[in-house]
GUVORO-843810 format. One line per 5 residues: their letters; for each residue x, y, z of C-alpha. Coordinates in Angstrom, 3 decimals, m for minus. Each point is the difference from the previous one (the first is absolute). Example, Ala and Ser with C-alpha at 12.3 -4.5 7.8 and 13.67 -1.06 7.14 Angstrom:
as) 12.300,m4.500,7.800  1.370,3.440,m0.660
# end
This chain:
xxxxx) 69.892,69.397,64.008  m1.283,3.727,0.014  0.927,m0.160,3.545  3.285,m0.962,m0.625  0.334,2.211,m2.929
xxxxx) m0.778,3.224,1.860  2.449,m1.075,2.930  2.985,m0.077,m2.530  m1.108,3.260,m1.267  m0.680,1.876,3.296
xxxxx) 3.761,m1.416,0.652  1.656,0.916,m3.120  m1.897,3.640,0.541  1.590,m0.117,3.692  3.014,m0.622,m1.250
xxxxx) 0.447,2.431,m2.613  m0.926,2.685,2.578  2.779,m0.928,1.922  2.549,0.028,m2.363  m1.403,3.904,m1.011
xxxxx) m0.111,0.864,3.448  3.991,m1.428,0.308  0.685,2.271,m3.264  m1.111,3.017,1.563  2.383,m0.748,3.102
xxxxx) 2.935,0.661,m2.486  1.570,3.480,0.201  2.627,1.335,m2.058  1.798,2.985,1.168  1.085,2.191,m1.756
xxxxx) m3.043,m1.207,m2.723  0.606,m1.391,m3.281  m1.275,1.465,m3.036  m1.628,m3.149,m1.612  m1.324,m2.746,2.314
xxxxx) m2.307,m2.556,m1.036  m1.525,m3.183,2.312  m1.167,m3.426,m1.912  m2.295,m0.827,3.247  2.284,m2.773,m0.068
xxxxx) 3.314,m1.572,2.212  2.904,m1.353,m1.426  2.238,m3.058,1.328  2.895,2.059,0.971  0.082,1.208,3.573
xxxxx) 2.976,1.119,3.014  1.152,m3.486,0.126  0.590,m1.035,m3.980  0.918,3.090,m1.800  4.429,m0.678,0.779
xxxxx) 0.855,0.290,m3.909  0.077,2.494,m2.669  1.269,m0.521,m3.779  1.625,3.105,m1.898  m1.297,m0.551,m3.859
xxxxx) 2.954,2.380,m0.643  2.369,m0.464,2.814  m0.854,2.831,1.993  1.294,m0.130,3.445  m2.757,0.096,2.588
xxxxx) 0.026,3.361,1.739  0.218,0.722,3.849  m2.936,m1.694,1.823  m1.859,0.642,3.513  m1.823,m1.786,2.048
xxxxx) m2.297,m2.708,m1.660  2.151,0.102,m3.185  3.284,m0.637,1.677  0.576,m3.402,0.072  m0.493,m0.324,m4.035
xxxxx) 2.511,m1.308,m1.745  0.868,m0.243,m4.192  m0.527,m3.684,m0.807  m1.130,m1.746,m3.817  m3.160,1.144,m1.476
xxxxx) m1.820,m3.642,0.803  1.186,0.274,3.605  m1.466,4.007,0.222  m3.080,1.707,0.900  0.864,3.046,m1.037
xxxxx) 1.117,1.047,m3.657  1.581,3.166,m0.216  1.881,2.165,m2.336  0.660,3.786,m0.910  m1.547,1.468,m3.152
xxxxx) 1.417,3.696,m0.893  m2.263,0.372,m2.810  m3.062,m0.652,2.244  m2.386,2.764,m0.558  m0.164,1.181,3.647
xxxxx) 1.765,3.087,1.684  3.293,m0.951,1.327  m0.010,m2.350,3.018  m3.305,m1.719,m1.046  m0.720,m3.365,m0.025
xxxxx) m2.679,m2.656,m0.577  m0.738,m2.376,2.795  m2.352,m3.120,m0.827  m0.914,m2.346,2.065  m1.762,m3.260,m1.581
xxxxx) m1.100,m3.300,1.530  3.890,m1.710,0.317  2.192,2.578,m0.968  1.163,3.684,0.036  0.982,2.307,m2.475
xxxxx) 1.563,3.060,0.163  1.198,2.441,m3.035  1.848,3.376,1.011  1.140,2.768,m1.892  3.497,0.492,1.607
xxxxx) 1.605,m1.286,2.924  m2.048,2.121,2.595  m3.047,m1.327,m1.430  1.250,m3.609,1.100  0.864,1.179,3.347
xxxxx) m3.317,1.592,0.346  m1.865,m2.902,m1.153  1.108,m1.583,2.681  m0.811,2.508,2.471  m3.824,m0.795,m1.050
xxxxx) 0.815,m3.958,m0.395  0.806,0.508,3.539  m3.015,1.457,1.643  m2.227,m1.842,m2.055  1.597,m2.894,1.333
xxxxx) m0.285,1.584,3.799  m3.487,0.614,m0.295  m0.738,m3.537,m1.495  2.197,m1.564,3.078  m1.826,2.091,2.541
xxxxx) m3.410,m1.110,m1.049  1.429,m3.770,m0.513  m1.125,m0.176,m3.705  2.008,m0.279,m3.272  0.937,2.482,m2.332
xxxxx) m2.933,1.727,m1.737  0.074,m0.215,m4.351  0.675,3.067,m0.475  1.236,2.794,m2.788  1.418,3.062,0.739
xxxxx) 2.092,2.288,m2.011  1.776,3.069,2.001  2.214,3.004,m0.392  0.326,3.056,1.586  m1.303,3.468,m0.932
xxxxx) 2.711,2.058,1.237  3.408,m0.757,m0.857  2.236,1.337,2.904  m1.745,m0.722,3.360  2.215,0.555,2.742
xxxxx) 0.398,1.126,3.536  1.913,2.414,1.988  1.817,m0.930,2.887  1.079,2.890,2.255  2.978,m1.088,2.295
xxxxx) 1.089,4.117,1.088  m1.349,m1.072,3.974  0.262,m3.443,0.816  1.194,m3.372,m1.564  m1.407,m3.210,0.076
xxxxx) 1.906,m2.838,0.843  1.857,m1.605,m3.455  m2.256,m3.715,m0.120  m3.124,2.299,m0.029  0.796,1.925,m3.337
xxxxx) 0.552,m3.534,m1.574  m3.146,m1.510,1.268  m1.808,3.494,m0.992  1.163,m0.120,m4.014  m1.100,m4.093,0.416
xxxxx) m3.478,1.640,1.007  0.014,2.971,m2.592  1.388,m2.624,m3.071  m3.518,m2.395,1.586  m1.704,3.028,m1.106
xxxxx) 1.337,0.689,m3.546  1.476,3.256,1.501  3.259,0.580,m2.383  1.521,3.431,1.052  1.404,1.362,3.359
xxxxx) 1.219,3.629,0.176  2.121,m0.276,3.300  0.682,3.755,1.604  3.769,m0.930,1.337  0.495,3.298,1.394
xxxxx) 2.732,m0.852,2.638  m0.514,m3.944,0.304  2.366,m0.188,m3.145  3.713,m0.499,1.581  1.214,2.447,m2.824
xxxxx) 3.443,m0.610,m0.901  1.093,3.115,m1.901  m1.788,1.892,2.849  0.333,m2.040,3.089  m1.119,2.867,2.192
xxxxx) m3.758,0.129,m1.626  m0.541,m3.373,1.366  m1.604,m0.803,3.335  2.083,m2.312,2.388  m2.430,m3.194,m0.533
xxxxx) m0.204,1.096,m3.919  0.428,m3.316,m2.107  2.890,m0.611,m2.282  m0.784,m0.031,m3.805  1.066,m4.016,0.063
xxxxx) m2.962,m0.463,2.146  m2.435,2.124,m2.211  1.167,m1.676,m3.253  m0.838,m3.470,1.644  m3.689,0.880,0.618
xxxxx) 0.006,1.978,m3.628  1.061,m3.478,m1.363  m2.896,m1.838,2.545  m2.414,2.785,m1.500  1.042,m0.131,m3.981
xxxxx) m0.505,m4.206,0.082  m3.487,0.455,1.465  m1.126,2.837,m2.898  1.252,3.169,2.365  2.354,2.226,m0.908
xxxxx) 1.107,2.567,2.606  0.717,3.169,m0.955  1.184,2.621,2.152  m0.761,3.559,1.074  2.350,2.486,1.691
xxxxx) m1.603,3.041,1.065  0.842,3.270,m1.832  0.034,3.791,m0.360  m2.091,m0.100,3.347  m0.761,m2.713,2.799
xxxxx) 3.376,0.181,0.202  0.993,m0.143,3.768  1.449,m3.585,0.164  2.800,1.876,m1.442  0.161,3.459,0.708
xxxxx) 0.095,m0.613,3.397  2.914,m1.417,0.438  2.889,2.646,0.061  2.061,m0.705,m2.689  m3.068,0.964,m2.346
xxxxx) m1.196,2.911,1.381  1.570,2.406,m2.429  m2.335,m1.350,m2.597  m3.109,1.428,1.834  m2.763,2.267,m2.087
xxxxx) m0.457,1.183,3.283  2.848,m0.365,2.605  m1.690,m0.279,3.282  m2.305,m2.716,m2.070  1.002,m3.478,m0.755
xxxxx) m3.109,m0.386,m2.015  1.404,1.389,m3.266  2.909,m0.452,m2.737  1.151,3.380,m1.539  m0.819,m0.916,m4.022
xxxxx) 2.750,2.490,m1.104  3.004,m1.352,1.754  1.884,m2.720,m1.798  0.875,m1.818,2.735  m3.770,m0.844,0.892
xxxxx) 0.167,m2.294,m3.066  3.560,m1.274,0.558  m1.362,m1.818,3.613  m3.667,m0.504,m1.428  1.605,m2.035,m3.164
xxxxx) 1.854,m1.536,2.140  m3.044,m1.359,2.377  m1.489,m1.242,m3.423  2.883,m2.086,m1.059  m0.395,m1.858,2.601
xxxxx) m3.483,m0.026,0.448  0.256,m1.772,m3.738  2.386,m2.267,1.037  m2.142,m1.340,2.347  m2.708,m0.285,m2.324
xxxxx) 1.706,m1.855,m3.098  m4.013,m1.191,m1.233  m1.998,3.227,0.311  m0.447,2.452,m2.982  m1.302,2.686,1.776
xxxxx) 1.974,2.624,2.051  m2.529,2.211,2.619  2.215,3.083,0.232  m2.646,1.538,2.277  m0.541,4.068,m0.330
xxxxx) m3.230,0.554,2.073  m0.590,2.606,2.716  2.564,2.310,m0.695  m0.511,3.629,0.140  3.785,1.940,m1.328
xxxxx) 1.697,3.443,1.365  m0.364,2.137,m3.465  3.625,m0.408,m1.969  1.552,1.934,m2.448  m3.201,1.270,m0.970
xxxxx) m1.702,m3.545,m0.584  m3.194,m0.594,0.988  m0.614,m3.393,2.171  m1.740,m1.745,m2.887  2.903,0.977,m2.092
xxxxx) 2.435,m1.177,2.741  m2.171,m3.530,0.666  0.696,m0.375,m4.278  3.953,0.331,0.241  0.440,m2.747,2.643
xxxxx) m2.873,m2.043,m1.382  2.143,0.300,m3.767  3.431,m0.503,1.741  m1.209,m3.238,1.836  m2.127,m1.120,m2.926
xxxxx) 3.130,0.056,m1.883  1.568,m2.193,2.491  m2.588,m2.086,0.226  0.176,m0.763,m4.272  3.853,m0.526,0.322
xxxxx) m0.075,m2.628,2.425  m3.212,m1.842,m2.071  m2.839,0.699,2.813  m3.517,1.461,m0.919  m0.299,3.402,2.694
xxxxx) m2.951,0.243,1.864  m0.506,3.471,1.224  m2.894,1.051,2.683  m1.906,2.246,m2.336  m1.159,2.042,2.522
xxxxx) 2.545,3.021,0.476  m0.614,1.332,m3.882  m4.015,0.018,0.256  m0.050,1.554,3.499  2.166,3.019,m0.822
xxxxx) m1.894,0.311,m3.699  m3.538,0.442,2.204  m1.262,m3.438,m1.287  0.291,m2.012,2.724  m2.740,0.910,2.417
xxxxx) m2.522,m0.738,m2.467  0.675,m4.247,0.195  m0.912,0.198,3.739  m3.030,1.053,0.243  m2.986,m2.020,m1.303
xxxxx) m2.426,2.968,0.655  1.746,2.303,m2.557  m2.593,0.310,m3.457  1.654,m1.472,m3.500  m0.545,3.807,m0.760
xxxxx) 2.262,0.862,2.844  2.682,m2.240,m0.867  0.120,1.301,m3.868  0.097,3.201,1.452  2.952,m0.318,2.462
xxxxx) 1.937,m2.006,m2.828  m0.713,2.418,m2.572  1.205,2.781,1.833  3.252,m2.115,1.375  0.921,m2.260,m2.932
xxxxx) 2.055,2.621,m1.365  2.285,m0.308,3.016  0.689,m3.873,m1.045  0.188,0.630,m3.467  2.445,2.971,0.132
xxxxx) 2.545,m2.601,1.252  m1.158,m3.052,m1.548  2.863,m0.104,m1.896  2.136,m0.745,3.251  m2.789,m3.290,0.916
xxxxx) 2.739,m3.277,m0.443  m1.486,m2.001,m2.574  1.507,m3.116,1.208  m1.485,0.709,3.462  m3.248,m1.576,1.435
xxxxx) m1.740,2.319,1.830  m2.042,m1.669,2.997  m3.427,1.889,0.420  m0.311,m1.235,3.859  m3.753,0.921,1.597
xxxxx) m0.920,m2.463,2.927  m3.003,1.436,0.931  m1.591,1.531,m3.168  1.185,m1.957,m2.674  m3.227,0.228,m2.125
xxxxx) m0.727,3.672,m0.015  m0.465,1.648,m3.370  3.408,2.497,1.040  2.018,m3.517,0.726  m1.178,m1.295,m3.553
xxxxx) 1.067,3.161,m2.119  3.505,0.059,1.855  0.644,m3.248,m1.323  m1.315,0.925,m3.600  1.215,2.652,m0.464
xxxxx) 3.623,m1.979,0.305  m1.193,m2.729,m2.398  m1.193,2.818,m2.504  3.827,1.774,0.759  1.876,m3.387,m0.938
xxxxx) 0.679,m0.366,3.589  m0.193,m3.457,1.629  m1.845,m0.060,3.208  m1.038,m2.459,2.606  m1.881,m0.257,2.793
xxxxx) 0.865,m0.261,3.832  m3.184,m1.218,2.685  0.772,m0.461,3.351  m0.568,m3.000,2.516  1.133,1.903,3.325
xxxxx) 0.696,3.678,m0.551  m0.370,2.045,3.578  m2.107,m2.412,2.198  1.238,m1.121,3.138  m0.051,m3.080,1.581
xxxxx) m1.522,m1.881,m2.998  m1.484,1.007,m3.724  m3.186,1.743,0.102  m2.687,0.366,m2.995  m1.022,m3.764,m0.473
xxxxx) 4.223,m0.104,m0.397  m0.220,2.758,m2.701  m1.973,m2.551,m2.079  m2.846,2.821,m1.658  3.271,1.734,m1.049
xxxxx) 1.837,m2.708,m1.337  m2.481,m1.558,m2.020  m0.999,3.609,m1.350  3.667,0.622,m1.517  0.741,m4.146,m0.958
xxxxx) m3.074,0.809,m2.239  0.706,3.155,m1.371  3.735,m0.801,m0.691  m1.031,m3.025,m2.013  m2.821,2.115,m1.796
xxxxx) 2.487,2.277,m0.680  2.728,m2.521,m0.718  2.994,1.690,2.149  3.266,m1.701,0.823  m0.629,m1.552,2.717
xxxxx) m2.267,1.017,3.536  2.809,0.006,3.482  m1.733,m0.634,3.705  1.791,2.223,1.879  0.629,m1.235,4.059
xxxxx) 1.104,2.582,1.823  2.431,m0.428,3.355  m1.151,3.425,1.064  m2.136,m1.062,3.064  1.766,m3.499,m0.413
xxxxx) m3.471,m2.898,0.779  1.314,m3.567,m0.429  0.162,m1.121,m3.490  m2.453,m3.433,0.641  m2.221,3.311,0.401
xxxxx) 0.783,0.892,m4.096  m0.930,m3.271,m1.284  m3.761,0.472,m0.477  0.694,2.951,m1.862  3.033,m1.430,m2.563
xxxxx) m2.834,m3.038,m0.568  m2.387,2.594,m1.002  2.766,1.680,m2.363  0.815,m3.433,m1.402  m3.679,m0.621,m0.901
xxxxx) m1.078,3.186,m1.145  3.516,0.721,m2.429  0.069,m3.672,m1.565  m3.851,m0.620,m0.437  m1.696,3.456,0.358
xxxxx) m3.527,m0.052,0.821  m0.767,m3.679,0.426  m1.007,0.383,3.944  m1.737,2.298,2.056  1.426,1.440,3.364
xxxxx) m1.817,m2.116,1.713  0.430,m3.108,m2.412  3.674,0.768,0.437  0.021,m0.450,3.975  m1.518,m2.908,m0.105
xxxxx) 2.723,m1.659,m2.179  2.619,1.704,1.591  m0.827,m1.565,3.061  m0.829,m3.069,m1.173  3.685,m0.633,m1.608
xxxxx) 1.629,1.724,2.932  m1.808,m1.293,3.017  m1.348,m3.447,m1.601  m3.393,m0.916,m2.027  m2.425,m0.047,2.929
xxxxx) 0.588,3.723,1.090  m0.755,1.619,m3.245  m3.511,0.489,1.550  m0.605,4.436,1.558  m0.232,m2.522,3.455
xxxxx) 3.674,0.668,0.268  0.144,4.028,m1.396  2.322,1.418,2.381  2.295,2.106,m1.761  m2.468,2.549,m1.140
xxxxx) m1.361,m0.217,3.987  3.152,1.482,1.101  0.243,2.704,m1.943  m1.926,1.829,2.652  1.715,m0.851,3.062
xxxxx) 3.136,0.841,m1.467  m1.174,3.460,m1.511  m0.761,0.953,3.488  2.756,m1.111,2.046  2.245,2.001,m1.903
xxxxx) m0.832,3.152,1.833  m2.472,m1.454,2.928  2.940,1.077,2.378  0.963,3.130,m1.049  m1.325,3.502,0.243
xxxxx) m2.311,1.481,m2.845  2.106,1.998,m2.143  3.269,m3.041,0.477  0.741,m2.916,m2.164  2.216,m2.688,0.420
xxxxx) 2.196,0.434,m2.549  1.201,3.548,1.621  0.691,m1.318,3.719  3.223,m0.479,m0.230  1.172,3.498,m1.130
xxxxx) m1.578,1.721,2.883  1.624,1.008,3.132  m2.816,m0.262,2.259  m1.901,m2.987,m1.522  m1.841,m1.410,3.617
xxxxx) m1.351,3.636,0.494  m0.452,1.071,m3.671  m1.175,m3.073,m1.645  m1.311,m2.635,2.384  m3.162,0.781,1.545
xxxxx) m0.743,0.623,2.966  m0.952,m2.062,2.722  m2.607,m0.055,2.978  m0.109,2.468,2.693  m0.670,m2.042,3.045
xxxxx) m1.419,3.418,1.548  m2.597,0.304,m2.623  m1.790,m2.849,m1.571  m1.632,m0.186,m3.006  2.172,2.818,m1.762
xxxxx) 2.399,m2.784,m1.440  m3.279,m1.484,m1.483  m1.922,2.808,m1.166  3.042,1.654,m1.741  1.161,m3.491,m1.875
xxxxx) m3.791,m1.507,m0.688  1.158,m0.801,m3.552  2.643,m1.690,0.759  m1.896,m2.062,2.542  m2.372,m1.226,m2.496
xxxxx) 2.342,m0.665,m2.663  2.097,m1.955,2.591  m3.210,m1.947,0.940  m1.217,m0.315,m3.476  3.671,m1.199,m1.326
xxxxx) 0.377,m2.578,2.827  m3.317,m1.460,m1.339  1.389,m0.572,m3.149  3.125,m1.123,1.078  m1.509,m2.696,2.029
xxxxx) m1.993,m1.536,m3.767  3.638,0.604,m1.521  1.679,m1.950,2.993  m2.544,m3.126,0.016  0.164,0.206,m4.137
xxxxx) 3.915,m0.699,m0.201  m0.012,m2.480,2.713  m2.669,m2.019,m1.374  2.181,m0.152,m3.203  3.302,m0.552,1.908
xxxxx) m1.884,m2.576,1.896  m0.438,m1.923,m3.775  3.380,0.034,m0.888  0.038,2.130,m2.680  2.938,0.538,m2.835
xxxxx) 1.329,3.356,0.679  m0.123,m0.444,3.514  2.581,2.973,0.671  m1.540,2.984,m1.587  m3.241,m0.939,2.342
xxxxx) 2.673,0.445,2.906  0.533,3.379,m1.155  m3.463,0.971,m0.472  m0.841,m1.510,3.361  2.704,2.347,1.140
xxxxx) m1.296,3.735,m1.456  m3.298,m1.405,1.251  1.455,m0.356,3.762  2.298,3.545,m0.052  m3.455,2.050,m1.075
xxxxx) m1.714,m2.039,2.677  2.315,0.863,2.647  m0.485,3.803,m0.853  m3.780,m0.392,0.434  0.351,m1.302,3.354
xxxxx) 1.845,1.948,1.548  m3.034,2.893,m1.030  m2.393,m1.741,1.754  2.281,m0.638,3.113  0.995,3.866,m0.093
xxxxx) m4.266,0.356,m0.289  m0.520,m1.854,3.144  2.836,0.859,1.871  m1.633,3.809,m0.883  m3.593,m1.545,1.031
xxxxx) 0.927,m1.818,2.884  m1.087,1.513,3.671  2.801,m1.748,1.097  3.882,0.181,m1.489  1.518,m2.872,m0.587
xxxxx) 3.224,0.041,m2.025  1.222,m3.237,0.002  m1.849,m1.145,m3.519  1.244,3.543,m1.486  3.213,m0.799,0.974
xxxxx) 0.214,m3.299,m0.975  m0.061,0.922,m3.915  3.486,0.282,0.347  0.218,m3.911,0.464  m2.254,m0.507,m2.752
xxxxx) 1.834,2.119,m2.670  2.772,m1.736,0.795  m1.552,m3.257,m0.786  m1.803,1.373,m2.862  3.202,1.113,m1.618
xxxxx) 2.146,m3.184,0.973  m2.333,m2.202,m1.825  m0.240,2.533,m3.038  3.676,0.347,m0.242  0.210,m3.825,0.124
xxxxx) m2.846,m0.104,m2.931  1.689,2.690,m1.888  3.817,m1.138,m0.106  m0.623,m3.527,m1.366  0.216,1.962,m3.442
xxxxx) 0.765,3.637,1.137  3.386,1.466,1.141  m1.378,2.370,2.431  3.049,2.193,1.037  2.612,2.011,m1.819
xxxxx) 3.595,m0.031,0.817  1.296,2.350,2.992  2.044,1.398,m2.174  m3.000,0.857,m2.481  m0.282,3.979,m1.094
xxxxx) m3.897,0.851,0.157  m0.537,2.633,m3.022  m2.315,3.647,0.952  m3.433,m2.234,m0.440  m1.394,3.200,m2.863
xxxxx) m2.833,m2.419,m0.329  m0.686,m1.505,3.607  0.676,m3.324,m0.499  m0.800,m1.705,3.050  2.364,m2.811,m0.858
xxxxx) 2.699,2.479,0.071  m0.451,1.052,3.431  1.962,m2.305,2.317  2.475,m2.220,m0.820  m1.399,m2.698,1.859
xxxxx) m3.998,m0.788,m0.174  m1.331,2.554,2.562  m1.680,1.926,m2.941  m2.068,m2.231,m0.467  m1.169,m0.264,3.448
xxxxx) 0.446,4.199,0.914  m3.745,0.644,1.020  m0.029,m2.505,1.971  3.632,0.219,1.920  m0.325,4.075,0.225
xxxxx) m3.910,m0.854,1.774  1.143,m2.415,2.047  2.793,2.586,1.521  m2.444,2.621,0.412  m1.962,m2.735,1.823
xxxxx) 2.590,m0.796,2.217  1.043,3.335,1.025  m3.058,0.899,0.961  m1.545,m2.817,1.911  3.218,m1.522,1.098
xx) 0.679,1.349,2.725  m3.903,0.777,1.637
# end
């Protein structure tokens, strides 16, 4: 009997373990506020959760993947109650989520709530059909911290093809992402000024129909339409000229001239249009230095437009949001938020001696204007902090803008910008802002699959603040992107390639180039690629480029653990099977850069010359950029129209460079020439 009895125990014991070691196997991204496990498994699972009962006849909101197939039925014949509750004492779009033995419950404060209870019913119920159990008893109550979470999406260089922006709000809603701030510059077929818009610009019918997609999944689009400065999508083209600050520069809008706001009203009527959901109107106003006017000063002059457009922004019912940088930089504030090794004492100091510069005109600060305190790299110094209080303590509404790609090439850098994100999702919630943007700049143009590490991190850190750690974070994120059994650092890649990348970017070129620059020289193959072996005296190749020998050798090592990682998870059929693609493909253009180092090294080595593998790199590339063009333009339209105008590049945009996709491949094509007309003909 004692035998018997310490059998059932050791199994009940055994089994108990298993069901905590199942528990721990669920993930929740981004992380609720309030979770609680019984130990315990309900009866409901994949296969007999099909009805849901409104207590109130509430609608069931837009469902995904393991929620889909639910349909409204009687309450006997349901598994799920479910009703809304506005005077539930949660932050708007909360909800309670219950799961007990036969049945669950779900309580939301307003109709996003629902929808986002969901969300969570549905990756509960992934996780529980990946591990073959049913659903744990569980309570969880969740709402975000931050009230306006949303992203930026930068079209000014490329678009993607249309199915791909629905699919991408379907992944953002999964997310509880509920903003997008969509930079139209000239993708917006503007109809009051046609000749702003770029031949393959889309018509507003087209932009209202993913606006409506967006709004029914909790996103509203809102626009922005670049002004005062970044202005050469439209003061390029002739017709415009005349409104030039400076007229041999299409970079700038003359602020005194009243037909600058007769064409940039214009823009923004129809930029609204296209955006009947958002609230918010980005009206731009960053890096933008002014010719002197009537004896204005710049900050002065940045003030007029900013009122004038501000004004415009009120009459038409849209919330401004202004860059805030143009006002600190000419007051002598703005240096200060940079630079995390300035004292506190410094930073009183320099705003002590400037403030009086703000203040003076503080008058002229739009009240009905957000001003977005954007800092991508040094969010949480002291200076970064004070800027933002010291609009707060001036009645000024201010929010904050982080960045997810800002100037990296190829593919994010900086664990994706994580550090940073997380730094100003925290401090926007402790200092309860309007909202926190991700910013995802088209400058150098990577592939967006390369963005969507960094948005996850933005979606945890701005709706549950400091639940996870960095590290905690990966691990979930690649558990719901990739699938449950690579959550595990076995299949840490992304961080891997960081390195590779940083190095190819220049492993090509001379010292003193950079990529972005190639294309605006005259001489690039003798100015900016290096140099290549003299067959009359080896060894000088080698000893000259030893660094970039080793980092060649070094990067192809890392390459090859990056290369075996995503095929081992390819192998598995993974979800998300595409964005591995265009990992796999980054991973193979920095490779091919390596290589042909160490060829160059032994051709340079070699006691005898033979060209043939040296030459044959021209075969390769062309392989190696068929197969990541093919990758690329599943989702990506990689060329502009012939008939495109490229703008004067003030910023060297790589992306901006060719009309079709050479720039992204320039090192490469302008080495392989020099390669050629060198060895080509010994």
């Amino acid at each position: 009997m004692r035998q018997i009895f310490i059998l059932l125990l050791a199994f009940i014991l055994i089994k108990c373990s298993n069901k905590i070691e199942d528990l721990e196997k669920f993930k929740l991204l981004p992380s609720v506020q309030k979770l609680e496990f019984s130990n315990d498994l309900s009866t409901l699972n994949f296969e007999n959760i099909k009805f849901a009962y409104s207590v109130n006849d509430n609608e069931l909101p837009i469902r995904f993947d393991f929620t889909n197939h639910i349909k409204n039925n009687t309450q006997s014949k349901s598994s799920i109650d479910y009703h809304i509750n506005s005077n539930l004492d949660l932050n708007q779009e909360g909800y309670k989520l219950n799961i007990l033995k036969n049945k669950i419950s779900i309580e939301a404060k307003d109709q996003a709530g629902l929808f986002y209870a969901f969300i969570t019913l549905d990756q509960l119920i992934e996780d529980s059909k990946d591990q073959n159990i049913n659903l744990p008893i569980v309570n969880i109550i969740d709402y975000p911290l931050l009230e306006f979470r949303p992203i930026h999406i930068d079209i000014k260089h490329h678009l993607e093809k249309k199915s791909y922006y629905f699919s991408l709000i379907d992944d953002l809603a999964k997310q509880k992402i509920n903003g997008i701030i969509v930079e139209f510059e000239d993708k917006l077929k503007y109809e009051l000024r046609p000749e702003v818009a770029s031949p393959d610009a889309l018509p507003i019918e087209w932009w209202l129909e993913l606006s409506e997609y967006a709004n029914s999944r909790n996103i509203k689009i809102n626009p922005l339409v670049q002004g005062l400065g970044h202005a050469s999508f439209i003061l390029k083209h002739k017709k415009n000229k005349h409104l030039r600050d400076v007229s041999n520069s299409d970079w700038a809008f003359n602020p005194l001239n009243p037909e600058t706001y007769d064409l940039q009203f214009d823009l923004y009527l129809d930029a609204i249009k296209a955006t009947p959901f958002g609230k918010y109107l980005h009206i731009g106003g960053d890096e933008v230095h002014l010719l002197k006017r009537e004896g204005k000063s710049e900050l002065e002059l940045n003030l007029i437009w900013l009122n004038k457009v501000c004004q415009f922004a009120e009459k038409h019912n849209r919330i401004p949001i202004f860059w805030d940088d143009m006002p600190l930089k000419h007051a002598g504030v703005y240096s200060s938020m940079f630079d995390s090794e300035i004292s506190k004492e410094k930073v009183d100091e320099i705003w002590e001696k400037n403030e009086l510069s703000l203040l003076r005109f503080i008058e002229m600060f739009p009240k009905n204007a957000i001003y977005m305190r954007w800092n991508y790299q040094k969010s949480d110094t002291y200076g970064n902090q004070k800027a933002m209080d010291w609009y707060t303590n001036n009645n000024l509404k201010v929010m904050g803008a982080t960045a997810g790609q800002t100037r990296w090439t190829l593919m994010p850098q900086n664990q994706s910008n994580i550090p940073q994100i997380n730094a100003f999702a925290l401090s926007s919630i402790e200092r309860n802002l309007e909202g926190l943007l991700l910013t995802l700049w088209d400058d150098d143009s990577p592939h967006f699959e390369l963005y969507k590490r960094g948005i996850s991190a933005f979606a945890e850190y701005t709706w549950s603040g400091n639940k996870k750690s960095i590290d905690d974070f990966k691990e979930v994120y690649r558990h719901r992107t990739y699938g449950s059994e690579f959550s595990n650092n076995e299949f840490a890649f992304i961080d891997k390639l960081e390195k590779p990348v940083s190095l190819w970017l220049n492993m090509l070129l001379n010292e003193k180039a950079r990529r972005a620059e190639i294309s605006k020289e005259e001489n690039p193959l003798e100015t900016f690629i290096i140099d290549l072996p003299d067959l009359e005296n080896k060894g000088m190749w080698s000893e000259k480029y030893l660094n970039k020998i080793k980092n060649a050798k070094a990067s192809l090592v890392i390459s090859k653990e990056i290369e075996e990682t995503i095929n081992k998870i390819i192998a598995k059929s993974p979800k998300n099977k595409y964005t591995l693609e265009v990992y796999k493909q980054v991973n193979e253009l920095v490779k091919f850069s390596s290589n042909i180092i160490v060829e160059l090294e032994k051709l340079d080595l070699s006691e005898e010359t033979e060209l043939n593998e040296i030459l044959n790199f021209q075969n390769k590339f062309n392989t190696l950029r068929k197969k990541f063009e093919e990758v690329y333009s599943k989702t990506r339209i990689l060329e502009k129209p012939n008939s495109y105008i490229l703008d004067q590049d003030h910023h060297n945009h790589p992306a901006n460079q060719s009309k079709n996709f050479d720039w992204q491949f320039f090192s490469e094509i302008y080495l392989l020439e020099k390669i050629e007309k060198k060895f080509k003909k010994m």
